[in-house]
C-alpha positions as CSV (number, residue, x, y, z in Angstrom):
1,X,39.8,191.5,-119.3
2,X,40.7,194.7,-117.3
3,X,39.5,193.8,-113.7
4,X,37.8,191.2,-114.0
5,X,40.1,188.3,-114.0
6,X,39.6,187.2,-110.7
7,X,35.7,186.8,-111.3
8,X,36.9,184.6,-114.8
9,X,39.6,182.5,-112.9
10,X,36.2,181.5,-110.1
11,X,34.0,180.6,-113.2
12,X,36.4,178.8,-114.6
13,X,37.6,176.9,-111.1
14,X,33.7,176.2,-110.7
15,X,33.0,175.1,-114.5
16,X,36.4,172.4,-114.3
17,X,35.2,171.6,-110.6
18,X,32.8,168.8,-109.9
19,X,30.8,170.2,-107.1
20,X,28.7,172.7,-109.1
21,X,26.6,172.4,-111.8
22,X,24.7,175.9,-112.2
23,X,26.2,178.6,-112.3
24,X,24.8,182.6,-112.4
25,X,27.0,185.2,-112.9
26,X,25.5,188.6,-111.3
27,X,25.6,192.3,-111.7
28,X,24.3,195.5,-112.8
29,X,23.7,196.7,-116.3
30,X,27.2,197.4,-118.0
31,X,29.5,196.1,-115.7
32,X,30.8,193.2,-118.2
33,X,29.4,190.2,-117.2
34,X,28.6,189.1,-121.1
35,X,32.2,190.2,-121.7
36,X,33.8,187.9,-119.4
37,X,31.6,184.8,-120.3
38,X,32.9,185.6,-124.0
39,X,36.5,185.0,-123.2
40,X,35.6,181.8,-120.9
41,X,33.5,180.7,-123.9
42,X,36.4,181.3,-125.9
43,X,39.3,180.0,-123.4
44,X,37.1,176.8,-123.4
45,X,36.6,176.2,-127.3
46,X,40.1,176.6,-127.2
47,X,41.2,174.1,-125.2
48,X,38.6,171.3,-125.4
49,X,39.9,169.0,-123.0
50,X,36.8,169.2,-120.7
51,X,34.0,169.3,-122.3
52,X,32.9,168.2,-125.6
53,X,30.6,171.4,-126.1
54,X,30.2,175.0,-125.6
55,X,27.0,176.5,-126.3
56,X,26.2,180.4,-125.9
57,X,22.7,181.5,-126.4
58,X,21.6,184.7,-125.8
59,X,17.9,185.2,-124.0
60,X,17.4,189.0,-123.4
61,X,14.4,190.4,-122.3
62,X,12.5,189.8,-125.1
63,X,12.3,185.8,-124.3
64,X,10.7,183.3,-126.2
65,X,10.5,179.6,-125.8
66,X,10.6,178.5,-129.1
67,X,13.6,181.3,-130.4
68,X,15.5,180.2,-127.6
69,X,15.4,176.5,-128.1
70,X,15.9,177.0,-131.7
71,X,19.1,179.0,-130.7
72,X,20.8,176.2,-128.6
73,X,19.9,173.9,-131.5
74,X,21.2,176.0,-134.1
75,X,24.9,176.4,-132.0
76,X,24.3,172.0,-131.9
77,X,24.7,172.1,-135.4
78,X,20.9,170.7,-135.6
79,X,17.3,172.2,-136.5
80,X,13.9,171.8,-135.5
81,X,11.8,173.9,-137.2
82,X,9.9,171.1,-138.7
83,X,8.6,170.3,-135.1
84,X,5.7,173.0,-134.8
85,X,4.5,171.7,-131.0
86,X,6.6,173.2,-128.0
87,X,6.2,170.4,-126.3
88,X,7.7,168.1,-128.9
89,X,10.7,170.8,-129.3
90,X,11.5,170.6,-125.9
91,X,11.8,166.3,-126.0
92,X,13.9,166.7,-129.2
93,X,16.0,169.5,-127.6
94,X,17.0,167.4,-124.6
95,X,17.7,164.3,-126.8
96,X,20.1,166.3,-128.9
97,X,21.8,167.5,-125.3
98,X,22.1,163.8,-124.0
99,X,24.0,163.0,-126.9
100,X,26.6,165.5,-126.5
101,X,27.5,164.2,-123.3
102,X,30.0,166.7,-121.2
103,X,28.9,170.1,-122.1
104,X,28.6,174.3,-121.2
105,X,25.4,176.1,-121.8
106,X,26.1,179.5,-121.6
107,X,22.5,181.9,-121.5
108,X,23.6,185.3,-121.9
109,X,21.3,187.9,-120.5
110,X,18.7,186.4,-118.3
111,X,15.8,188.3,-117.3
112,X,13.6,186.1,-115.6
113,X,13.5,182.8,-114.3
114,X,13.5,179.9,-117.3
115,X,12.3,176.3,-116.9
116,X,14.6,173.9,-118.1
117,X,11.9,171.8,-118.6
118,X,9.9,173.3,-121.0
119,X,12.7,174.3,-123.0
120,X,14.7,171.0,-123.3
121,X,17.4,171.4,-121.0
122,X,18.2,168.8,-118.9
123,X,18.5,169.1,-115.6
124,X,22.9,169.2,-114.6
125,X,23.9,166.6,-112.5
126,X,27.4,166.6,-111.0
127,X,27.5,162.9,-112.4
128,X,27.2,163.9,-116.2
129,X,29.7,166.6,-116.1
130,X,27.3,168.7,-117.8
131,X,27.1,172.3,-116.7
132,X,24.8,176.0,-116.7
133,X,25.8,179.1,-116.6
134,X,23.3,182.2,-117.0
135,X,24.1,185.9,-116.9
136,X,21.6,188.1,-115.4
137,X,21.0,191.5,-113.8
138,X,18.7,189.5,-110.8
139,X,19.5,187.6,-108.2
140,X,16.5,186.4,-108.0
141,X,16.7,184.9,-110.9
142,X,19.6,183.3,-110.0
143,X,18.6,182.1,-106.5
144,X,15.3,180.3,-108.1
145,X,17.0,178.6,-110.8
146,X,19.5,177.4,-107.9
147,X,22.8,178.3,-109.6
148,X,26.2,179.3,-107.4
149,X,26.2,182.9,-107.7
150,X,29.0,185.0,-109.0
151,X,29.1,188.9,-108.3
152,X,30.2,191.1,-111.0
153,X,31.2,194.2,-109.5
154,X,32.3,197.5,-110.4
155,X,35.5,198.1,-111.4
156,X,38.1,199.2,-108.8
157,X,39.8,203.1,-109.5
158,X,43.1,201.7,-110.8
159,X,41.2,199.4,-112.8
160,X,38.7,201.7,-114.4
161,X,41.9,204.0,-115.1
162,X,43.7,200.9,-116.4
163,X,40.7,200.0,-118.6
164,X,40.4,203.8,-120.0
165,X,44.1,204.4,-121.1
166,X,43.9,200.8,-122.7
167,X,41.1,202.6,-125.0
168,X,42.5,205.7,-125.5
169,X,46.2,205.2,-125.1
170,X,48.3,205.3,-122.3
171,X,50.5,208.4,-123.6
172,X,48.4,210.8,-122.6
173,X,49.1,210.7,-119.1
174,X,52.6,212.5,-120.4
175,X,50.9,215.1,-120.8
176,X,50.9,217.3,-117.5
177,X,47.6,219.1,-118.1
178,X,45.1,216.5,-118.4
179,X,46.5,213.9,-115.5
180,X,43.7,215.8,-113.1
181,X,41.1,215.9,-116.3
182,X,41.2,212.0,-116.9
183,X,41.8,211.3,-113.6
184,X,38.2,213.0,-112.6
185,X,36.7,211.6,-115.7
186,X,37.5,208.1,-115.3
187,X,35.9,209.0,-111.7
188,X,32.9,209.8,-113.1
189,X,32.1,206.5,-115.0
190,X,31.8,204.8,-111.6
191,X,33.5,202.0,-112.7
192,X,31.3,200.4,-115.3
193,X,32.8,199.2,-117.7
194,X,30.3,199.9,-120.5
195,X,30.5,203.7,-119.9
196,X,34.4,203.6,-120.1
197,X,34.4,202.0,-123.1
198,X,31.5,203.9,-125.1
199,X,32.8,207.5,-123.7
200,X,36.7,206.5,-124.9
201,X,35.3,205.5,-128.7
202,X,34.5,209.0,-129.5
203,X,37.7,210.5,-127.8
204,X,40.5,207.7,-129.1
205,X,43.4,209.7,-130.1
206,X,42.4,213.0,-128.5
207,X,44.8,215.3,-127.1
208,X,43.4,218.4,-127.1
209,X,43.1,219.7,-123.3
210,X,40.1,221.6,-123.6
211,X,38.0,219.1,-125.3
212,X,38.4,216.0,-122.3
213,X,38.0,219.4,-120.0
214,X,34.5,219.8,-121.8
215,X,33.6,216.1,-121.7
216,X,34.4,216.1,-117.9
217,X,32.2,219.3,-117.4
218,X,29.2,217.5,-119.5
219,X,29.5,214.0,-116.8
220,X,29.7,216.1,-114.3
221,X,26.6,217.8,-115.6
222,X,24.4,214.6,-116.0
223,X,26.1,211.2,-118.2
224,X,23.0,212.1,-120.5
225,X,24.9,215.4,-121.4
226,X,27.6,213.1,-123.0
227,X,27.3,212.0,-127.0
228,X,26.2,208.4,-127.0
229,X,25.9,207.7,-123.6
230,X,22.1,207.8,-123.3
231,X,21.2,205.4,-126.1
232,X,24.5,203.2,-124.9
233,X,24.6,203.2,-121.4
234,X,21.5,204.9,-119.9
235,X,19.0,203.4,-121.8
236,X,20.9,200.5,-121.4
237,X,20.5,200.6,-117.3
238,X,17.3,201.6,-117.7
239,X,15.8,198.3,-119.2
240,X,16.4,196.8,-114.6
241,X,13.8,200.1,-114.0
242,X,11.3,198.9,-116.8
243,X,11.2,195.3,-115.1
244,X,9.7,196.4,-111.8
245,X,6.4,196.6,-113.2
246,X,5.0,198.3,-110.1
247,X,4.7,201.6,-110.3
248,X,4.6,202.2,-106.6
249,X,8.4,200.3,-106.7
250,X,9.4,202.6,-109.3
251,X,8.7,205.8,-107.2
252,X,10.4,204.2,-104.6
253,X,13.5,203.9,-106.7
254,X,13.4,207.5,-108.4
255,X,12.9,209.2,-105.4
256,X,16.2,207.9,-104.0
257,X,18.0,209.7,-107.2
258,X,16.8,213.4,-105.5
259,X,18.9,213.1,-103.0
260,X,23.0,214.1,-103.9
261,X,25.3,211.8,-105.1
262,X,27.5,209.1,-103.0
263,X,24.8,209.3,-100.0
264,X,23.9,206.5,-97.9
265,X,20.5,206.0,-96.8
266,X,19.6,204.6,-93.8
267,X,16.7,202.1,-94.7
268,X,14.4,202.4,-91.6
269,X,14.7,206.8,-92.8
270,X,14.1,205.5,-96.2
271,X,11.2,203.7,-95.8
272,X,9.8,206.1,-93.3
273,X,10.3,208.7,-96.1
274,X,8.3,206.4,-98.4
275,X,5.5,205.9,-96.5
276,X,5.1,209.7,-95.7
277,X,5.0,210.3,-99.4
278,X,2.6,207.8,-100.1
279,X,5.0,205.3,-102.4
280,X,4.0,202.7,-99.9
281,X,0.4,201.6,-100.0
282,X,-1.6,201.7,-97.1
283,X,-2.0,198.2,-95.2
284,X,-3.6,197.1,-92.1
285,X,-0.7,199.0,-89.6
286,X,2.4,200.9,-89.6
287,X,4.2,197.5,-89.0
288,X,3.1,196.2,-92.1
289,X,3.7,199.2,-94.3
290,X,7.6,198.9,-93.4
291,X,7.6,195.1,-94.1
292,X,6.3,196.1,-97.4
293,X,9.3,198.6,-97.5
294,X,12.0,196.2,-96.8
295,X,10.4,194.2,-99.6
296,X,10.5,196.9,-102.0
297,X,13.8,197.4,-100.8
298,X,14.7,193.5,-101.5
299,X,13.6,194.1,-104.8
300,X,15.4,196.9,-105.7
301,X,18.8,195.3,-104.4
302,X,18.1,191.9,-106.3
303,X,18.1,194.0,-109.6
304,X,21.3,195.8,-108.7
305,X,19.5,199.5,-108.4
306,X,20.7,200.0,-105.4
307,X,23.8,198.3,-103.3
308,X,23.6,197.2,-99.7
309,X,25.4,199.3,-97.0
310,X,26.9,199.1,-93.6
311,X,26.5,195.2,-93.2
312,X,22.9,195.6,-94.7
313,X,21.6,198.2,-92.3
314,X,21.8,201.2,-95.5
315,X,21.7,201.0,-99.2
316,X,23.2,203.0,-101.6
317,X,22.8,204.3,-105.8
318,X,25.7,204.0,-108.1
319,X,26.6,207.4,-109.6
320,X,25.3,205.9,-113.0
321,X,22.4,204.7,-111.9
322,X,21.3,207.7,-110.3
323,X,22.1,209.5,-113.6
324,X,20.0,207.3,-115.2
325,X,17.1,207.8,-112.8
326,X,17.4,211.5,-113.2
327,X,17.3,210.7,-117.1
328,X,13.9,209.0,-116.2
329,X,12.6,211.7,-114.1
330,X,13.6,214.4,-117.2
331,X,11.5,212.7,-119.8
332,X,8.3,213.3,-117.7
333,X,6.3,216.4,-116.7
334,X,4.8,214.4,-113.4
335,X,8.3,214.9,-111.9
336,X,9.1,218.9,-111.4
337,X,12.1,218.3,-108.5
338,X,15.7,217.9,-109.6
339,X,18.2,216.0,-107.6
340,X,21.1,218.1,-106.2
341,X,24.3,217.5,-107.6
């Protein structure tokens, strides 16, 4: 749990609390919200002196009604395959949570908004001791399903570094000649705590100098340079992308990855810049064209593409995520303009 047990200790405060029942734990792709739900889901099997039942379910994007009700069942120990009607699952389903009394459902992965109701969840009440969690990439989704949001962010420098020599072993910061290497490449992940881990798999035990040299000049070069990092982390971010749907949103987003790393934009510029290059749609005035920008804006923040600046007036693009827009961009022949590094 490298730097992120101050985001488990607040779950944990709110889950043994009585004044909250939902509870949606929020970040971008990679960052580790799954893995710190894992070690509160085990911490709490563990100790059993609050609740009589822990149940994880995972949704993912591919979400179905009747796989995920016959997932919570399944962790209850129960079945209900021999009830065909959805409706009739769902009145089963809550039954068989009643009984359990005080208990966590944990839904790892949550990509939209999910009715309780027509899955079989009962509603929590602060009363039954009974409580929600969710993890999810929106927080949209978390603000319609009315859970206390948690904010998973990025690791910190000395945490990412912390987090990296865990993987590959703290010794090789004895070695004089690749402090400055590891130092820059631990940099380069950006604090995400997926790319640490799936770069420091394929280089565990490595002490050759030229070969972390050579795996610093590929992430400079573009994270998709790196062996494993597309299919593990980049395509991995790039599921947030595929969820906007609009194509007009999507150009929005790309277009922020052409401009060099660690800028700031300035979201009246932004949206100006939008509108000139037609990613905007053309409405009744100018007014309304940058109301429309501000909600494209909205909806790229709420799925953690970019972060909000200067006390909301800018937004920014992770390092990552701009990788993996440029990774996007790459695969088509529509886009012929390369960010600048």
């Amino acid at each position: 749990m490298v730097g992120e047990a101050s985001v488990k200790e607040k779950n944990l405060k709110l889950l043994i609390g009585d004044k909250v029942c939902k509870i949606g734990v929020c970040g971008m792709g990679g960052v580790g919200k799954t893995t710190i739900m894992k070690h509160i889901h085990n911490q709490l099997l563990k100790e059993r002196n609050k609740f009589g039942k822990v149940i994880w379910a995972t949704v993912s994007k591919e979400y179905a009604v009747v796989k995920l009700q016959q997932d919570i069942a399944t962790a209850l120990g129960e079945d209900l395959l021999k009830h065909n009607d959805i409706t009739m699952r769902a009145a089963v389903l809550q039954e068989m949570l009643k009984g359990k009394k005080r208990y966590v459902l944990i839904l790892d992965d949550v990509w939209k908004e999910i009715s309780l109701e027509e899955v079989g969840i009962p509603e929590p009440a602060v009363m039954d001791g009974c409580k929600l969690v969710l993890t999810t990439r929106s927080m949209e989704v978390v603000r319609s399903m009315g859970c206390e949001e948690i904010k998973v962010e990025p690791l910190s420098e000395m945490e990412a570094l912390d987090l990296f020599l865990s993987k590959v072993g703290s010794e090789l910061l004895d070695i004089p000649t690749l402090q400055s290497t590891l130092k820059q490449i631990v940099e380069q992940c950006g604090g995400l705590s997926l790319a640490i881990v799936t770069l420091t798999s394929s280089m565990k035990g490595e002490r050759d100098a030229h070969i972390w040299e050579n795996a610093l000049n590929e992430l400079k070069a573009g994270i998709g340079s790196v062996e494993d990092m597309v299919d593990k982390v980049l395509e991995r971010l790039k599921y947030s992308y595929d969820r906007l749907r609009n194509p007009k949103i999507k150009d929005c987003f790309l277009c922020c990855a052409l401009y060099p790393e660690d800028i700031v934009f300035d979201k009246e510029e932004l949206i100006e810049y939008w509108i000139d290059e037609g990613f905007i749609d053309e409405l009744e005035s100018r007014k309304a064209m940058y109301n429309k920008g501000h909600a494209n804006l909205k909806r790229l923040e709420e799925n953690c593409l970019l972060e909000s600046a200067d006390h909301g007036k800018s937004v920014k693009m992770h390092d990552l995520v701009r990788d993996m827009a440029l990774y996007i961009t790459s695969q088509s022949p529509r886009y012929l303009v390369k960010g600048c590094n």
